[in-house]
Structure formats: C-alpha cells, structure tokens
C-alpha positions as CSV (number, residue, x, y, z in Angstrom):
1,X,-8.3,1.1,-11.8
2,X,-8.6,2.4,-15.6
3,X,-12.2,4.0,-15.8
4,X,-13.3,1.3,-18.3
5,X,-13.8,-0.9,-15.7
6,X,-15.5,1.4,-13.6
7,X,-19.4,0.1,-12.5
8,X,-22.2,1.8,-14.8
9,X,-23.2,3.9,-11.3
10,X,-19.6,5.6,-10.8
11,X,-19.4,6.4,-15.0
12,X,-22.6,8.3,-14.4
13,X,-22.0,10.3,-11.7
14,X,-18.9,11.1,-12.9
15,X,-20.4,13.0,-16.1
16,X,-23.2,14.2,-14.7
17,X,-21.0,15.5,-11.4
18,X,-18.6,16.9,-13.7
19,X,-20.7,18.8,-16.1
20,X,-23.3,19.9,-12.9
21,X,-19.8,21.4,-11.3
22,X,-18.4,23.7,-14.0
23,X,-22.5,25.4,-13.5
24,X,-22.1,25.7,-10.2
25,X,-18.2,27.3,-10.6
26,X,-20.8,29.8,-13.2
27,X,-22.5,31.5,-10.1
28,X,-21.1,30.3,-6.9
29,X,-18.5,32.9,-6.9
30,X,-20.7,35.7,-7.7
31,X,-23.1,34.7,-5.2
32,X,-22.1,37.1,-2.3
33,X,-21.5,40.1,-4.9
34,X,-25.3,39.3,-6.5
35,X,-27.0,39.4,-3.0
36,X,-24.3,42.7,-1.6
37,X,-25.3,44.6,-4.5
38,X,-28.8,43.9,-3.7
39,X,-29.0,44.2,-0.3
40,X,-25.8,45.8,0.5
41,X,-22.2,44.3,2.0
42,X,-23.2,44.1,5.4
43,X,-26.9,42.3,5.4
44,X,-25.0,39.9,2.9
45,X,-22.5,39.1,5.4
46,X,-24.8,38.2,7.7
47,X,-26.3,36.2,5.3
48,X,-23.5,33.7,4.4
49,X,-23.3,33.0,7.6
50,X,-26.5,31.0,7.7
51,X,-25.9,28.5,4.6
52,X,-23.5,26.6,6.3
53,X,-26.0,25.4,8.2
54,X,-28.5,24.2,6.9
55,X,-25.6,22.2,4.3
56,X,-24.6,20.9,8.1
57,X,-28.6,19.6,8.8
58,X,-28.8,18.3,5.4
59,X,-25.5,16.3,5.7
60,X,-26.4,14.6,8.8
61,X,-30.1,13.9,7.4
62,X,-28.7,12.7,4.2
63,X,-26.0,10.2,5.6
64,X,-28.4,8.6,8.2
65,X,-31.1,8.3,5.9
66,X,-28.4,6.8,2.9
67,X,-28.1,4.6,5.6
68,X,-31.5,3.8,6.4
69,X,-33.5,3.4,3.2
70,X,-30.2,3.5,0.2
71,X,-28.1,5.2,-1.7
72,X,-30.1,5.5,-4.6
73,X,-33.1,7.5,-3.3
74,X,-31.2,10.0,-1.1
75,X,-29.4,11.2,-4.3
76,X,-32.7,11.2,-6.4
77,X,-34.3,13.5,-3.4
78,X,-31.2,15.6,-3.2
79,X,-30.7,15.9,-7.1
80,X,-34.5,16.9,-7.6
81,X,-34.5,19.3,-4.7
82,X,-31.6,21.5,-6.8
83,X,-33.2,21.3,-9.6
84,X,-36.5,22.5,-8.2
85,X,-34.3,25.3,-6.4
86,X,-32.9,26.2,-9.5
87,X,-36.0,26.8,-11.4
88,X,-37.2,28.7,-8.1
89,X,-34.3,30.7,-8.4
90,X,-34.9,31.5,-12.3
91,X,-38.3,32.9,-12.0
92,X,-37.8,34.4,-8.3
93,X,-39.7,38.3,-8.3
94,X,-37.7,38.8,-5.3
95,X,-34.0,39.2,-3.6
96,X,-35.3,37.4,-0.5
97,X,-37.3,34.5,-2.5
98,X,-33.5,34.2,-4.2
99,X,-31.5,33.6,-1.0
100,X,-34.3,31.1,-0.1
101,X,-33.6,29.3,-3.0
102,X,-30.1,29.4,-2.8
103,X,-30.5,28.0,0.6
104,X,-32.0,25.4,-0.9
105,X,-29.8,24.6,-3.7
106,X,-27.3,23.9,-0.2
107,X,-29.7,21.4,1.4
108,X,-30.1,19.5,-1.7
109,X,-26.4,19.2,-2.7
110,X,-26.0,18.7,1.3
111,X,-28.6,15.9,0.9
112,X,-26.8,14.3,-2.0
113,X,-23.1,14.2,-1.2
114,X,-23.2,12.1,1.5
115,X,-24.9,9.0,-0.1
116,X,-23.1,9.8,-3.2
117,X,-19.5,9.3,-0.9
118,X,-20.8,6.3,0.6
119,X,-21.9,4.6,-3.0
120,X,-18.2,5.1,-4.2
121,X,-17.2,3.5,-1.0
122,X,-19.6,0.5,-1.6
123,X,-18.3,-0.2,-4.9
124,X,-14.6,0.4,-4.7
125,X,-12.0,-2.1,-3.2
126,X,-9.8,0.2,-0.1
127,X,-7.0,-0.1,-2.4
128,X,-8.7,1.5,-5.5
129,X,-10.5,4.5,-3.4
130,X,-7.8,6.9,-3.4
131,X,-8.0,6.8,-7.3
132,X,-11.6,7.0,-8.2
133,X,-11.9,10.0,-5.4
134,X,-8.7,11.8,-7.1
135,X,-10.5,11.3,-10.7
136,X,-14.0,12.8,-9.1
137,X,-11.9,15.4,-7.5
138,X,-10.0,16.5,-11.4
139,X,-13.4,16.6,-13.1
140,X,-14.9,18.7,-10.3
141,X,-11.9,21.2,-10.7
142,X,-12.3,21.5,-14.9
143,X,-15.3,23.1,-13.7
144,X,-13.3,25.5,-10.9
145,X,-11.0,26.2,-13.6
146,X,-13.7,26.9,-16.6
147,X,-16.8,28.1,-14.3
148,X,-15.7,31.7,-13.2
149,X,-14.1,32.9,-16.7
150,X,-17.9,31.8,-18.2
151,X,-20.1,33.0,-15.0
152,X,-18.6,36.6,-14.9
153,X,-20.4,36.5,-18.7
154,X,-23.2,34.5,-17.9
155,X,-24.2,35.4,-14.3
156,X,-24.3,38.8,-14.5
157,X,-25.8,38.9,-18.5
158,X,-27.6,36.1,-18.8
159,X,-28.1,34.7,-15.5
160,X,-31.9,33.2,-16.2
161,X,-30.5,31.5,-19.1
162,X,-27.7,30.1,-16.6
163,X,-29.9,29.5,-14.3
164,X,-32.5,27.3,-16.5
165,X,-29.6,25.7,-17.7
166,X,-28.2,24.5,-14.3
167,X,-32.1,23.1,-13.6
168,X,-32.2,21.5,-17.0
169,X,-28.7,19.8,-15.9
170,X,-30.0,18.3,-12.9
171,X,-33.5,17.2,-13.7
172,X,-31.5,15.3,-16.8
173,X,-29.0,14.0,-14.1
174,X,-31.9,12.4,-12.2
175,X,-33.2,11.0,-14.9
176,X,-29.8,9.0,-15.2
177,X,-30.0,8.3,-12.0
178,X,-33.2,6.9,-11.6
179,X,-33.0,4.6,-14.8
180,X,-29.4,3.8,-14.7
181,X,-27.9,4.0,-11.7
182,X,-28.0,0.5,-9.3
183,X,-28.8,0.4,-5.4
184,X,-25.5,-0.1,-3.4
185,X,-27.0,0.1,0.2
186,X,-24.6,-2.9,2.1
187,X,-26.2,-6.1,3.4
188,X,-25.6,-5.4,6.7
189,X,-27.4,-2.2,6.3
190,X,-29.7,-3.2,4.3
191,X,-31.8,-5.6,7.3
192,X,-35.2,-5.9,8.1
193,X,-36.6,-2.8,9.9
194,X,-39.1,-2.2,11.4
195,X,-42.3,0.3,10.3
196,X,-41.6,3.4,12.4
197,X,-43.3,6.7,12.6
198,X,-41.1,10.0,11.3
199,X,-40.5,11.5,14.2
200,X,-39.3,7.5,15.5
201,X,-36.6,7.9,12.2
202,X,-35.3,10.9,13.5
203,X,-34.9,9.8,16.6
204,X,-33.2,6.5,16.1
205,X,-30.6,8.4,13.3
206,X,-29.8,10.9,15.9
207,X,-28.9,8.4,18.2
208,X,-26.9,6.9,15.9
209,X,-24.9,10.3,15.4
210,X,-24.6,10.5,19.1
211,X,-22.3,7.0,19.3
212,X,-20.3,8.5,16.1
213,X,-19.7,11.7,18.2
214,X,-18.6,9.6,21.8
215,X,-16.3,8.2,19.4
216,X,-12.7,9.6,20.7
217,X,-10.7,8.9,17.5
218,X,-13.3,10.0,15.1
219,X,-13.1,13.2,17.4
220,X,-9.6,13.8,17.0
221,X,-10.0,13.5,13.2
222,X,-12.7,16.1,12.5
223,X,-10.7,18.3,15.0
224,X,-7.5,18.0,13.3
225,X,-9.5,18.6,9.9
226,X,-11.0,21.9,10.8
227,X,-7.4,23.7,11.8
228,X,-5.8,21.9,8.4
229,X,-9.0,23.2,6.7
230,X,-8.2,27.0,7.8
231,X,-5.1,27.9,6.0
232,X,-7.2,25.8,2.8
233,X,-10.4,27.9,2.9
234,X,-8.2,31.4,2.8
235,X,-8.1,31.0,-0.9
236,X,-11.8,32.7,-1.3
237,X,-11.5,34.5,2.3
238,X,-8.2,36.4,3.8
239,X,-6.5,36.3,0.2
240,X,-8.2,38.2,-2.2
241,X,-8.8,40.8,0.6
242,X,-4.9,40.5,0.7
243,X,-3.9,40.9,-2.7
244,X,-6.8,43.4,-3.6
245,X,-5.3,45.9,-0.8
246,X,-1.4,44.8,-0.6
247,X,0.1,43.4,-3.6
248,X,0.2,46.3,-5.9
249,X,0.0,46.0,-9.5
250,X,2.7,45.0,-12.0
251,X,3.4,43.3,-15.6
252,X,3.1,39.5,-15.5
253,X,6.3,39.3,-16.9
254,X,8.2,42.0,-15.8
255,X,11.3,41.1,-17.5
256,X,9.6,42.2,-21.0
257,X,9.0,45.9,-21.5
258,X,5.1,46.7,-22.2
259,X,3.8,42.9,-21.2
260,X,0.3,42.7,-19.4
261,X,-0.2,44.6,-16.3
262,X,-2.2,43.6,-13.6
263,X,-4.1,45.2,-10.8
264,X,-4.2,43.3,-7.4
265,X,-7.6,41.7,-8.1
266,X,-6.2,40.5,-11.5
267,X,-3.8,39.0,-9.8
268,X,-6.1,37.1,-7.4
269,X,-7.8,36.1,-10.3
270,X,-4.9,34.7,-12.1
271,X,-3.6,32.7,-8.8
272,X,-7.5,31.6,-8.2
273,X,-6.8,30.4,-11.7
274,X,-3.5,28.9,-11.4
275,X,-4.8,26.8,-8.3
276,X,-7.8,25.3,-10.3
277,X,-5.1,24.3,-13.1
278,X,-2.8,23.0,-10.8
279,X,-5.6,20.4,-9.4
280,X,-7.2,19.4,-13.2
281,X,-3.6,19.0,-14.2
282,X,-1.5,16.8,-11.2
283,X,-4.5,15.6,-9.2
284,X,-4.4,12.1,-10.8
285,X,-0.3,11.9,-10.8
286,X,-0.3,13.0,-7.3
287,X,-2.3,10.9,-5.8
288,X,-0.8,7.9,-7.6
289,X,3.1,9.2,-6.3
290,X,1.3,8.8,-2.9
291,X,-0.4,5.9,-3.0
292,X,2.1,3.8,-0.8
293,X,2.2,6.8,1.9
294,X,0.6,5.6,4.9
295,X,-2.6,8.1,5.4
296,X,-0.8,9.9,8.4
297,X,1.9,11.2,6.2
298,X,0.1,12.0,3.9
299,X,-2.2,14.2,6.6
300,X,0.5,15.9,8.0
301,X,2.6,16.4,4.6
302,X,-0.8,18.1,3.8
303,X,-1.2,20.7,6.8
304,X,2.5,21.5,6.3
305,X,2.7,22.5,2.7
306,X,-0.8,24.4,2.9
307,X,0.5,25.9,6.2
308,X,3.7,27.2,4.9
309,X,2.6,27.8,1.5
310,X,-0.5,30.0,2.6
311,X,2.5,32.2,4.7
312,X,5.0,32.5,2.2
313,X,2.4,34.1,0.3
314,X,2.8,36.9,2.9
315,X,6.8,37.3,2.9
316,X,6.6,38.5,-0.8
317,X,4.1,40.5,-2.8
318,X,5.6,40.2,-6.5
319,X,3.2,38.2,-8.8
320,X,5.5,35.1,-9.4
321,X,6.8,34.5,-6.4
322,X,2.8,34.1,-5.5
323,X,2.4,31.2,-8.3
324,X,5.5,29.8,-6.5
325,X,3.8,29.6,-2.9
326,X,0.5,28.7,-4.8
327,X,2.0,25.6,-6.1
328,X,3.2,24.4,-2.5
329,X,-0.4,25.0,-0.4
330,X,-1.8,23.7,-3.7
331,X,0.0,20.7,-3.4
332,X,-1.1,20.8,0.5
333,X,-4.8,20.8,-0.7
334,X,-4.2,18.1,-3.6
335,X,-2.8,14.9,-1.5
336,X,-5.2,15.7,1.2
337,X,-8.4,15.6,-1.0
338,X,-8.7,11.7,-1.7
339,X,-7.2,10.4,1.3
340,X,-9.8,12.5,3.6
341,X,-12.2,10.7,1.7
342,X,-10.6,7.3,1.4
343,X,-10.3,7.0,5.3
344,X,-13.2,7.8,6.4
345,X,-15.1,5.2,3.8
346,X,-11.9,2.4,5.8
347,X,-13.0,3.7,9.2
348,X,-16.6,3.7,9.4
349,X,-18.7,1.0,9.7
350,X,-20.5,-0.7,6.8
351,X,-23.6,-0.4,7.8
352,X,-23.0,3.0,9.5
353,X,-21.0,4.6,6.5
354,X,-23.6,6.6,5.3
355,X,-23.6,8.5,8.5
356,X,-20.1,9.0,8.8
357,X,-20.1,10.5,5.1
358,X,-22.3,12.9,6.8
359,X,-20.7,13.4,10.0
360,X,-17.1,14.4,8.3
361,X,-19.5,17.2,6.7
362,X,-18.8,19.2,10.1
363,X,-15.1,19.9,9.1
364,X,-15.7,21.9,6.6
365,X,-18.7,23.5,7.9
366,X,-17.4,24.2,11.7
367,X,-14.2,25.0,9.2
368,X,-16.2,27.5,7.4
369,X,-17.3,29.4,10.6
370,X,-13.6,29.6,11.7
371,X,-11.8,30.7,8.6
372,X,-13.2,34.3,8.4
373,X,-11.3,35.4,11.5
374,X,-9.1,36.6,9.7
375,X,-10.3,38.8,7.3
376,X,-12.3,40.2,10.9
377,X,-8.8,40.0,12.5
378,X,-7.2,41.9,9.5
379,X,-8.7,45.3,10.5
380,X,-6.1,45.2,13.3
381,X,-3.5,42.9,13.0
382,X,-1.0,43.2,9.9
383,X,-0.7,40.6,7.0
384,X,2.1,39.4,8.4
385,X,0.3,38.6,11.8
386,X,-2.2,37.4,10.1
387,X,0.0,34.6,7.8
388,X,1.5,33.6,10.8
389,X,-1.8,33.0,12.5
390,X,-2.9,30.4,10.1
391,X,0.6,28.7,9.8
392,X,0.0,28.3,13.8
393,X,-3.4,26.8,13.3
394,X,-1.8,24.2,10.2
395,X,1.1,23.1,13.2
396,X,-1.7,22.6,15.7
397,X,-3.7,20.5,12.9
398,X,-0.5,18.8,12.6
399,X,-0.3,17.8,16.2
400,X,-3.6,16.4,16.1
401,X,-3.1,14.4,13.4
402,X,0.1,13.0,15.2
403,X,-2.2,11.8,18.0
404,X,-5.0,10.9,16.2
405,X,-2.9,8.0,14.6
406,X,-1.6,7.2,18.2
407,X,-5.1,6.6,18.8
408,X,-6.1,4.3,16.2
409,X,-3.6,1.7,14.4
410,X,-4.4,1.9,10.8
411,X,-5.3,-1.4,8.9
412,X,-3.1,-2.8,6.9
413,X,-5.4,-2.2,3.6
414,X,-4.9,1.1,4.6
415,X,-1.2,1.2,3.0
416,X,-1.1,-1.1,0.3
C-alpha cells in the first residue's frame, strides 16, 4: 500500500510518531543513569521496577475506554498528558518531582498506544496491516538509531532544552490531532450507551477484560509472547552487563594495524547501534519477503533466530562475530514486530479491539518483569549458563506458539 494512498489520520501519526520517537531515543536511555546518579544504583533499581506498571493500568484504561468513547480522544488525553509531563519534568526543583513525571510521561504514552493500534487497524484492509505496522515500526527505529548519539549531548548538557523541546513536540502533535485527524471508532462499537456513572465505566470495562482473559487462545498468545519477548529485551538488560565485563577490548578492524579500538562498552554501543540500523534499513523488505508466511511461521521463525542469535552471542567474544549474531536475533525481532501487531488487530473483535490493543500490553510488561533474571542470575551462574537460559525460554515460547495455532485455525485473510 504506497504511503500516498494512506488516509490523512495514518500520514499524521506517522510524522508526528516518528519525530516524537527520535526525543524519546534522546533521554530514555539515560534515564536509569540520571535517577542512579541522583539517588544512587540501588534506590534506582527499585525504581524501574514500578513504571511498568502504571504503563500496564494505563494500557488497559486506554484500550477499554478507545473502545468506549473513540479513538480520537484517548490519543488527545494521552498526547496532552506527555506533554504536560514533559514540561513538569523541565521545571521539576526536585529528583523525586522527576520520577513522578517520568511516571507520567508512561501513563500517557500507555494511554495513547492502544487507541493509536486499534485506528491503524480500523483503517487498514488485513492484507495491508503487516505493511503500514512495518513502516511505523522503521520510522520509530530512525529515532533508536539517531536518539542516543544526540541524547548523550543533549541529556546530560542541555537536558531542559531537550526536555522543552520534547513538550513543544507533543502539544504541536495534538494540535494535529485534534484538527486533522478523523474519528475511526467502528459502528458496532460505536452504539448507543447508556449515561453511566465513573465508577459504572470502570466496572463494565473491567468486565470486559475479564471475558478477554477466560479467553484460552488469547492466553496461549500473550504466554508465548512473554518467553519470545525474554531473549528480545536482553538487548538493554543481560548484554551490556555482558560485553561491559567479558568481551574485552580490541580494534574494529583488527586486520589493519592502528584502526579504532574499542572498550567493551563501545562495543555495546556499536552493536546497540548496529541493531537500530538493521531495523531502519530491512524492516520494510522484510516484512514484504514474509508476507505470504502464514503468522505461525513467521512466530516461531521469530523465537528461533532471536533465541539462537541472543546465545551465539555467548560462544564468541570478538567484536565481529557479535555483528554477525546481531544480525540473526535482529532478524528474530524484525518479522515478529508487524505480525504481533497485525494478528491481534484479525483476532479481536471489532467492537472489542480497543481492548485487546490494551490487553497484548501485558507481554511486554509481564515480559519486562521477567527479563532481568538474568542479569540477578549472572552473579552466580556463568555467561554461558546464562545464554543458554534464554535460548531455553525462546524453545518454550516456541512450543507455545505451536499450540496456540492448534488452538485457533487462522482465517484465511490471514495468509493472503
């Protein structure tokens, strides 16, 4: 589907998600460092731990209420909320007021993503989906690849600027959104309803969640998600712990007397790189070579390349041999990333998909909370233990995946 023809709503977003993304690439990574120098490693820890859920609360809210009143307004409230955030964040006195905000910039983008899924999926035939996700997914990864080289600048010299910036970005983006950008809410969510007290809301969207979570298949998916999504979220968790304090450093071309050397975090910086390349530059041609892959191959291709790509990285610590395993569990993330999205907009309901958007949030939430055993693991067990740990958690994704498509026939729109 060449972007020309793309609907006015889906242009937008794309520019404004794009250009929002590379500002949030600016700080995100620094964030942990910012709040450990400030309050030290161990009470930021602790910290990070509690983000991930609120984001989880504000996906759920944000999918049952994109399903409830529209699209449209749950991104305006979520966009607004950031930008708020933001500004909160750039005149903060205080360490504590900025973890608050940063909390908040969470909940907002929590808030948003959701109804921002489910308007793609409103507006895009099944067949187009993988596409349009694959092209949000490239823009979003420009900004991976450009962010951290400008935030280690920015953040850390001129983060009020930065910060100001990112606010300016987003009160600008829902100004776009709230002049431009059409409701999508289905018909058949889109009935009469009746007038309802707040707490009544609440109460009839978690009920709603409560038949999405009796539903077995559904299950099985966000199960099988969380164990692919392990060996995925070591990039920023067990590697650069890895390559910091085992790979040791050497020339990037070692076959060329007196070329660049590089300490271990260098290196960590170069593969973070080289991953965030990989996706601007073969996301689009990727999904496309897959496109006629029926969405269970295309799972289980995905949990075995980032599996065995995330251990190889263990067998060998010389630099390019670790672009060579990057490229397979790079691959392993890349043909997962639209068709994750793509089947849950085919699965769910019409009038429920809002909800759904929200309810796959819990992979890489529940994800996020498992991942970090092994950098608490690594105190004990040896790198190799520890690579061979996650390839056994990518098989087990695999199995589920296996079962979960025993469990559900997939429609035939599914494959065309």
């Amino acid at each position: 589907m060449q972007l020309r023809l793309w609907d006015l709503n889906l242009k937008i977003r794309l520019i404004g998600e794009a250009l929002f993304n590379m500002l949030f690439w600016m700080y995100f990574p620094f964030i942990t460092v910012y709040f450990g120098a400030a309050l030290g490693n161990h009470i930021a820890g602790i910290l990070m731990t509690v983000p991930p859920l609120f984001s989880l609360v504000g996906s759920l809210l944000g999918g049952a209420l994109a399903d409830r009143i529209g699209r449209r307004p749950v991104m305006l409230f979520g966009a607004c909320l950031q930008a708020v955030m933001f500004a909160l964040f750039a005149v903060s006195p205080s360490h504590w007021i900025d973890y608050m905000a940063f909390i908040g910039l969470g909940l907002g983008g929590a808030i948003y993503r959701p109804a921002s899924s489910a308007m793609v999926a409103d507006l895009v035939p099944a067949h187009n989906r993988r596409q349009i996700f694959a092209t949000f997914t490239t823009a979003n990864n420009i900004g991976a690849v450009l962010g951290p080289a400008l935030g280690a600048v920015f953040f850390f010299h001129y983060r009020q600027e930065l910060l100001w910036s990112c606010s300016l970005v987003l009160l600008l983006y829902f100004a776009a959104i709230y002049f431009l950008v059409h409701e999508t809410l289905p018909a058949a969510a889109n009935g009469p309803k009746e007038s309802a007290s707040l707490t009544r809301v609440f109460q009839e969207q978690w009920k709603g969640y409560g038949i999405i979570f009796r539903d077995k298949v559904f299950l099985v998916y966000t199960l099988a998600g969380i164990f692919a999504l392990v060996s995925i979220m070591q990039l920023d968790l067990y590697l650069p712990v890895y390559m910091i304090h085992e790979v040791p450093s050497q020339p990037l071309f070692p076959w060329a007397s007196g070329s660049l050397l590089l300490s271990g975090t260098e290196i960590f910086g170069w593969v973070l790189g080289f991953n965030g390349l990989l996706f601007v530059l073969f996301i689009l041609p990727v999904t496309k070579w897959f496109q006629h892959w029926k969405e269970r191959d295309v799972f289980i291709l995905s949990s075995l390349l980032s599996g065995v790509g995330t251990f190889a990285l263990g067998l060998n610590n010389q630099l390019w041999f670790l672009f060579l395993a990057t490229i397979v569990f790079t691959f392993g993330e890349m043909v997962r990333s639209p068709v994750t999205q793509s089947f849950i907009s085919r699965y769910a309901p019409e009038e429920s998909r809002g909800q759904y958007m929200g309810a796959d949030s819990l992979q890489p939430t529940i994800g996020r909370f498992i991942a970090p055993v092994t950098v608490f693991l690594s105190n004990w067990v040896p790198p190799f233990g520890i690579f061979t740990l996650i390839l056994a958690v990518s098989l087990i994704s695999v199995v589920l995946y296996i079962q979960l498509f025993r469990m559900y026939a997939e429609k035939p729109e599914s494959v065309k």
